[in-house]
KOLRODO-697681 format. One record per residue (C-alpha): x, y, z; residue in three letters. Coordinates in steps of 0.25 Angstrom, whole numbers, padded with zeros to 4 digits, always signed. Each point is the difference from the previous one (the first is absolute). Last residue first. Layout:
N
XYZALA ...
This chain:
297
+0035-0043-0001UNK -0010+0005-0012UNK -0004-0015-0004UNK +0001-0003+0013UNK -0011+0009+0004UNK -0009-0006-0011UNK +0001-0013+0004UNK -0004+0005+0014UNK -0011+0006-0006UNK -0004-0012-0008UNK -0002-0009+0011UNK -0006+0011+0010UNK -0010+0001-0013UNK -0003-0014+0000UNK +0000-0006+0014UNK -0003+0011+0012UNK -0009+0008-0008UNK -0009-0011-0004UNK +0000-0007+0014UNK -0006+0013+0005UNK -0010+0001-0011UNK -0004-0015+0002UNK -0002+0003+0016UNK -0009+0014-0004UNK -0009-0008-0011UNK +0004+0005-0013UNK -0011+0006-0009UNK +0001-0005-0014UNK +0009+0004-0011UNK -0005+0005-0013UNK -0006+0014+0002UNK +0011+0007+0012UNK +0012-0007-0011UNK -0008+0009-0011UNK -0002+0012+0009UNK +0015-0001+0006UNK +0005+0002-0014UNK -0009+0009-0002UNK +0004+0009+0011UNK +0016-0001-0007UNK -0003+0005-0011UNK -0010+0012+0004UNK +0011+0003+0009UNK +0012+0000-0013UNK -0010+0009-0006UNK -0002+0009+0011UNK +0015+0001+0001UNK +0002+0003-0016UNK -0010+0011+0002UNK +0004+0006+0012UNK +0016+0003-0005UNK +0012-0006+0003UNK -0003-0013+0003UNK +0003-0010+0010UNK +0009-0013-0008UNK -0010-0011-0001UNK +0006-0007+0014UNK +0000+0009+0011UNK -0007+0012-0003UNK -0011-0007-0009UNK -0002-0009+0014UNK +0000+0015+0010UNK -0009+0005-0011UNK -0009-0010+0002UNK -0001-0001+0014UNK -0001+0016+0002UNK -0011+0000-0009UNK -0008-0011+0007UNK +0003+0005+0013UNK -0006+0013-0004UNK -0013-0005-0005UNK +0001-0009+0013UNK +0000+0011+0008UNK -0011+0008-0007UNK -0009-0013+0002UNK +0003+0000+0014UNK -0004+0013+0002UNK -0013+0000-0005UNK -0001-0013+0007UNK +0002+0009+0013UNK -0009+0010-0006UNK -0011-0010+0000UNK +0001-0012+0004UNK +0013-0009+0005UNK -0007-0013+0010UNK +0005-0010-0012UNK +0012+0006-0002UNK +0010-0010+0005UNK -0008-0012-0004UNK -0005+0004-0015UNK -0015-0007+0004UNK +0008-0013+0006UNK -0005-0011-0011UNK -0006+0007-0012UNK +0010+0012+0000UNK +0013-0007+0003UNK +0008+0012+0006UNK +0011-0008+0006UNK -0002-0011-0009UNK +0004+0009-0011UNK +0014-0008-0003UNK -0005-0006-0014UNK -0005+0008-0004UNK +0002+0015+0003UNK +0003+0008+0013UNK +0011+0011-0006UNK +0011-0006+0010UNK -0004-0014-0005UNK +0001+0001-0013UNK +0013+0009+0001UNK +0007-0011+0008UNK -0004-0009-0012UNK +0007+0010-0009UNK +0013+0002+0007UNK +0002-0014+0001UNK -0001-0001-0014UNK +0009+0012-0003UNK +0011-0003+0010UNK -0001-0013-0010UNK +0002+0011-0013UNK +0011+0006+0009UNK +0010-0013+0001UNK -0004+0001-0018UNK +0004+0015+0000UNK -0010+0005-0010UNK -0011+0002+0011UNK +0011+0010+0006UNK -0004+0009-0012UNK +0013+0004-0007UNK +0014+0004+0003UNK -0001+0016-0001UNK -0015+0002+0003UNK +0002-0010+0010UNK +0012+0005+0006UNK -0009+0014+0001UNK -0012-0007+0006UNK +0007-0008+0011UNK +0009+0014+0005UNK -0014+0006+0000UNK -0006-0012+0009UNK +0012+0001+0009UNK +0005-0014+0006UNK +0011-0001-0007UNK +0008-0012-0006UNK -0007-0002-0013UNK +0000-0015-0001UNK +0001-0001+0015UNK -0012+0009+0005UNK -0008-0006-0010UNK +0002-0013+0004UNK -0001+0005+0015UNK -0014+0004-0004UNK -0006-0014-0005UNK +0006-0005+0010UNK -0007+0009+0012UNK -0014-0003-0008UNK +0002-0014-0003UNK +0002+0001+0017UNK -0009+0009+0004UNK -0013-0006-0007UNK -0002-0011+0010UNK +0000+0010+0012UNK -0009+0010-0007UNK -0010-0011-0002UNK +0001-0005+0013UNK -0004+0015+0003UNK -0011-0001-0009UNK -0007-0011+0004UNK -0001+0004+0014UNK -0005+0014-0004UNK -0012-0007-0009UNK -0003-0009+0011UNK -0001+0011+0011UNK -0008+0010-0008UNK -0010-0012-0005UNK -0003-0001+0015UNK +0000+0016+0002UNK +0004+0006+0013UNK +0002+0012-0008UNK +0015+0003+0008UNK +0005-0012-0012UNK -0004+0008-0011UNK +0009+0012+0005UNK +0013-0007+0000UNK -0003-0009-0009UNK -0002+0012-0011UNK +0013+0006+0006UNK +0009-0014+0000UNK -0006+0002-0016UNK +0005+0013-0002UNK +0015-0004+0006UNK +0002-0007-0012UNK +0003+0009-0010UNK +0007+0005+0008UNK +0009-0012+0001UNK +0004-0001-0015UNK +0000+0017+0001UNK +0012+0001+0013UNK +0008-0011-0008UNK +0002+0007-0012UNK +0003+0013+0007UNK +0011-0007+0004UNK +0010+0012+0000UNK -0011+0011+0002UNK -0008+0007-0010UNK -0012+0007+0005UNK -0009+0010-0012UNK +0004-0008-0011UNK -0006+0007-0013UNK +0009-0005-0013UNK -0012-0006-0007UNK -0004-0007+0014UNK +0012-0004+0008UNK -0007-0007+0010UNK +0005+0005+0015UNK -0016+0009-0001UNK -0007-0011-0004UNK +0003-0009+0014UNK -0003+0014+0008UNK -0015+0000-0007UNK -0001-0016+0004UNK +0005+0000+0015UNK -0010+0014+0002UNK -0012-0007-0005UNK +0004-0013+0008UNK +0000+0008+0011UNK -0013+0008-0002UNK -0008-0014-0004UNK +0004-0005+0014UNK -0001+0013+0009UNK -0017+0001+0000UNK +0000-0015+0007UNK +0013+0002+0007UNK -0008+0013+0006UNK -0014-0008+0004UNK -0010-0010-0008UNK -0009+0010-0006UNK -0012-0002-0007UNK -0010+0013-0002UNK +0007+0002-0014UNK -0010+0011-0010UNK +0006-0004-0014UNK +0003+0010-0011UNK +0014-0003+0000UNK -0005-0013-0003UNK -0005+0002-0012UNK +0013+0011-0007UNK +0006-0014+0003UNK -0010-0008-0010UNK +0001+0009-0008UNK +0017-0001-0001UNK -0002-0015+0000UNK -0009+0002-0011UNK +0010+0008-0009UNK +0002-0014-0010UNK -0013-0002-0002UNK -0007-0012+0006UNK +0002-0015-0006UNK -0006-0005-0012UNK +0002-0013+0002UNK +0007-0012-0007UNK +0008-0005+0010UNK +0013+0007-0005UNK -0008+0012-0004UNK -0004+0001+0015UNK +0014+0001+0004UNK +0003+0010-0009UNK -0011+0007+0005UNK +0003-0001+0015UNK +0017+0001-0002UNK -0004+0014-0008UNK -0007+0004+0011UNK +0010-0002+0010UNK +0010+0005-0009UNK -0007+0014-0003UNK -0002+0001+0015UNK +0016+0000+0000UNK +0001+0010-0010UNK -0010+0009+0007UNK +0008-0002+0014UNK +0014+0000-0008UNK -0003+0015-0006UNK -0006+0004+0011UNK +0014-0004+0009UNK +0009+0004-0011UNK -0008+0014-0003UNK +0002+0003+0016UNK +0013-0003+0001UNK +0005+0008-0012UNK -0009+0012+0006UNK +0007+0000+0013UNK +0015-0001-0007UNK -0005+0012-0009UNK -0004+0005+0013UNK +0013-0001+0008UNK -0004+0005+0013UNK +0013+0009+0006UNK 
């Protein structure tokens, strides 16, 4: 028998994080533009701009995995939200749940490449190439940052890792997690695209790379996964080191927390070329995660 109050909890999570999630983008626009001394755009534009390209006629098509791409990587991003443990809503639950969301969270971008690389696409090809190196580089910090975690609080449950740290405080007050923290944080920079590891987009060199041939409804689509992706990945950092929260409120502020600290790193540090962005990953913060997983050993 359907559960419908199950249904409908699912359905609000998911609006709820798509508007959410277009709120961020358009809040990391304006705030960005106040950092450099610009208006900027309203803060709903990306959900106009959306509604926009709904609207769009597409006479270009480039086949299936063409079409499949932005699909995959929209399904990867809504089943990563629904393991999070969001105000006390966790549809899936596993026994390392925590490890099926950090590498969901990938899976959208292998999607995008996926289908940006059935374009044909020069720019397409570049912009993929890059960021499959850069998903290579990343993995290690990443895996160490996680394994920290995994250690300190000896579970790999995200609703085990919320309830210990309501309990035992924020895993950002353990000193060997405050590095797991670091790591953690320059991994997130470069999962959400932003300066200084947005060389796979690099708008004025490759014309945003992967997405460069996505118009129309497919961009539509695009942007509606990344407003996804973007809540999913800020809630899955205020999960794992600000506590979680209990209610949506006291989540949406750790979020907005956590979005500008990415805005303000985004704004200061110039574009890394991909070699220097590889060689970044594999020194400093592999350094401090493996600090940080003997501190917890």
């Amino acid at each position: 028998m359907i559960d419908w109050k199950l249904v409908l909890e699912v359905i609000g999570i998911l609006i709820y994080a798509t508007f959410m999630g277009f709120i961020f983008m358009g809040i990391e626009r304006k705030a960005m533009a106040r950092i450099q001394r610009r208006v900027g755009p309203p803060i709903y534009q990306p959900i106009i701009d959306t509604l926009k390209l709904l609207g769009k006629k597409e006479s270009v098509t480039h086949g299936f995995i063409y079409d499949f791409g932005p699909v995959f990587a929209m399904g990867a991003s809504i089943a990563a939200l629904l393991f999070l443990p969001i105000a006390n809503f966790q549809l899936f639950s596993s026994n390392a749940d925590l490890i099926v969301v950090a590498y969901m969270l990938e899976v959208p971008m292998l999607g995008i490449m996926l289908g940006a690389m059935s374009s044909g696409n020069p720019y397409s090809a570049v912009g993929v190439q890059r960021g499959l190196l850069t998903m290579v580089a990343m993995q290690l910090p990443y895996g160490l940052a996680l394994i920290a975690l995994i250690q300190h609080w000896g579970t790999f449950k995200l609703g085990e890792i919320v309830a210990l740290q309501q309990t035992q405080g924020w895993s950002i007050t353990v000193p060997a997690l405050l590095l797991a923290f670091i790591v953690f944080d320059i991994v997130f920079q470069a999962l959400l695209g932003l300066e200084p590891f947005d060389i796979i987009t690099a708008p004025a060199e490759i014309s945003m790379g992967p997405m460069v041939e996505y118009g129309g409804k497919h961009a539509a689509l695009l942007f509606t996964q990344h407003a996804i992706q973007l809540f999913a990945e800020t809630a899955f950092f205020a999960i794992l080191f600000l506590g979680g929260a209990s209610n949506l409120l006291e989540l949406l502020i750790k979020q907005i927390a956590v979005l500008f600290i990415a805005i303000f790193v985004a704004s200061i540090y110039p574009r890394f070329t991909i070699d220097q962005a590889a060689k970044f990953f594999w020194k400093w913060p592999t350094i401090l995660g493996i600090i940080a997983v003997l501190l917890t050993v």
